[in-house]
C-alpha positions as CSV (number, residue, x, y, z in Angstrom):
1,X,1.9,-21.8,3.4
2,X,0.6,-19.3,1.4
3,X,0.0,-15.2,2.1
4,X,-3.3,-15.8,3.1
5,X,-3.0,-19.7,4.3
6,X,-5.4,-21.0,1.8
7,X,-3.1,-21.5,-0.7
8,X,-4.3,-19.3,-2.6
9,X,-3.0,-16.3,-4.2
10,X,-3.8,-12.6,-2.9
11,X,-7.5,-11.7,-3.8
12,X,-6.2,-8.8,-5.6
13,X,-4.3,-11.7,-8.0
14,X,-7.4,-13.4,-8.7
15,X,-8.2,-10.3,-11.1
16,X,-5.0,-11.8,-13.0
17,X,-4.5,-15.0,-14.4
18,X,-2.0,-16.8,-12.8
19,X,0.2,-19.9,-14.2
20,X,2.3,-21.9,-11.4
21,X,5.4,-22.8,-10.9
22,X,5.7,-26.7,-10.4
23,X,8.4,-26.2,-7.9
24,X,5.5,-25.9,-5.5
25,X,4.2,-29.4,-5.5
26,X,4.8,-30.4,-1.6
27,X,6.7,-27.3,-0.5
28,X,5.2,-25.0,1.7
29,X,8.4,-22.5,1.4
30,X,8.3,-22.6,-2.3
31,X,4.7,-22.0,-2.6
32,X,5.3,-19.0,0.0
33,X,8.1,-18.1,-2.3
34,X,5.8,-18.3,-5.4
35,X,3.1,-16.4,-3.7
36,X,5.6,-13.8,-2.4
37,X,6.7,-13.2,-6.0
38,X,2.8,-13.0,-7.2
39,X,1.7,-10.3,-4.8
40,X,4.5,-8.4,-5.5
41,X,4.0,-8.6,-9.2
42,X,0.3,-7.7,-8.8
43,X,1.0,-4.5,-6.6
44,X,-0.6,-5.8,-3.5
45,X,1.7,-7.6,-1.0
46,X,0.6,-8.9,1.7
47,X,2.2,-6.2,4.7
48,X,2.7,-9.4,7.7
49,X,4.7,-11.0,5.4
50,X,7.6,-8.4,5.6
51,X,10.0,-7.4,8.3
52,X,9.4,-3.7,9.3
53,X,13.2,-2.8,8.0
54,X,12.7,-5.0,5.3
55,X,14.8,-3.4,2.2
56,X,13.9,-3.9,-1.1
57,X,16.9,-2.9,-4.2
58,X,15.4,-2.9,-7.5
59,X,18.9,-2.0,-8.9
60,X,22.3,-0.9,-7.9
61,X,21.1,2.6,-7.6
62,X,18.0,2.4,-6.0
63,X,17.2,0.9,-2.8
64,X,13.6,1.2,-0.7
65,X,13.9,0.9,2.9
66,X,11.2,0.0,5.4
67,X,7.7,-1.9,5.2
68,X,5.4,1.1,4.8
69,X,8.1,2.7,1.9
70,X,7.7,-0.6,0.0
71,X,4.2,-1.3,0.3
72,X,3.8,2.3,-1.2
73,X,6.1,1.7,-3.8
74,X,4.8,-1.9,-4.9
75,X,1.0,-0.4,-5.0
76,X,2.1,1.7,-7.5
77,X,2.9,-1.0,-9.9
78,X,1.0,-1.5,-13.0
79,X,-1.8,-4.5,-12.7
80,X,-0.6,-7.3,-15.1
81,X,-2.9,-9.3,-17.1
82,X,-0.9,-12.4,-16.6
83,X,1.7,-13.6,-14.8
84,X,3.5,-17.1,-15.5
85,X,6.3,-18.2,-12.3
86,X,8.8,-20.4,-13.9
87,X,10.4,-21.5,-10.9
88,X,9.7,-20.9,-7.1
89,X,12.5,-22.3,-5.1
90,X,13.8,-21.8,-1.3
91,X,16.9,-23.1,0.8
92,X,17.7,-22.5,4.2
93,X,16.7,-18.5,4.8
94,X,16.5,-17.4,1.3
95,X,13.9,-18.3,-1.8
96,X,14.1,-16.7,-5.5
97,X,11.3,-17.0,-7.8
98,X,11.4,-15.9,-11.5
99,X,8.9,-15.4,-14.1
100,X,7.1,-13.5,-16.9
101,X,4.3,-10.7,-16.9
102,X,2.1,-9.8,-19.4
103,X,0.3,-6.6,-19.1
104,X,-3.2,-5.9,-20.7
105,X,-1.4,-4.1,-23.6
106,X,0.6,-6.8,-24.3
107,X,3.7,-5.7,-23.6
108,X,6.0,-8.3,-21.6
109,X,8.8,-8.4,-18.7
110,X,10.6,-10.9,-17.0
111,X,11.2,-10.6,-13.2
112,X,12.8,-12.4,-10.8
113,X,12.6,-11.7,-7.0
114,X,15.5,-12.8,-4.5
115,X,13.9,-12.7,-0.9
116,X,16.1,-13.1,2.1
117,X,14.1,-14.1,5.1
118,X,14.5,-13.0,8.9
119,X,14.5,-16.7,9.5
120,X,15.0,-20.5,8.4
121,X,10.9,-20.9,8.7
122,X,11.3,-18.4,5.6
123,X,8.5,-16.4,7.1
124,X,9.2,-13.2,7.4
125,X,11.0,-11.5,4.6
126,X,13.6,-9.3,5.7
127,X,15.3,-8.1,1.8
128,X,13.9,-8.6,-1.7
129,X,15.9,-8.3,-4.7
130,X,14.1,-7.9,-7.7
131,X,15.7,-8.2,-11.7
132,X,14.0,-7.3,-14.4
């Protein structure tokens, strides 16, 4: 189950080079989790894959509210050069999936993204929480 149900990664990540998670193996959830986490990352989430009141808190201070404000705010994000997912995991309605990205200047950052889903089919994200 992946953004685009190929189970591949956005087009817009194929301009990134992209190391896996092998928490994916034969989970469709964790795969959505990992791909979640990838689009993100790459500034070009996919917008069905989001709740329209879906709220995203990047700390304790800021806080992004509704599908259109977050799509805005995630194209803004710098294109990395890679991104390596350590772990993509899901239970129940929520999934985290943390990692490293490596920008074209080299400079690093870790991530991780907490998604809370509208749902136990972990479909529909309904809140993100992202660490870096």
């Amino acid at each position: 189950m992946s953004l685009d149900g190929t189970g591949k990664p956005p087009a817009e990540a194929n301009l990134t080079k992209i190391l896996g998670s092998r928490d994916c193996g034969n989970s469709p959830k964790n795969r959505f989790v990992q791909d979640l986490a990838v689009s993100m990352e790459c500034g070009n989430p996919i917008p069905e894959a989001f709740d329209e009141k879906v709220i995203w808190e990047q700390s304790s201070a800021s806080q992004m509210q509704g599908k259109k404000v977050l799509l805005a705010g995630l194209s803004a994000r710098p294109k990395p050069a890679t991104i390596t997912i350590s772990h993509a995991v899901s239970h129940g309605k929520v999934g985290a999936a943390c990692g490293e990205v490596t920008f074209p200047d080299g400079n690093r950052r870790r991530f991780c993204h907490v998604f809370e889903f509208t749902n136990n089919k972990a479909n529909c994200v309904a809140g993100v929480r992202s660490y870096s």
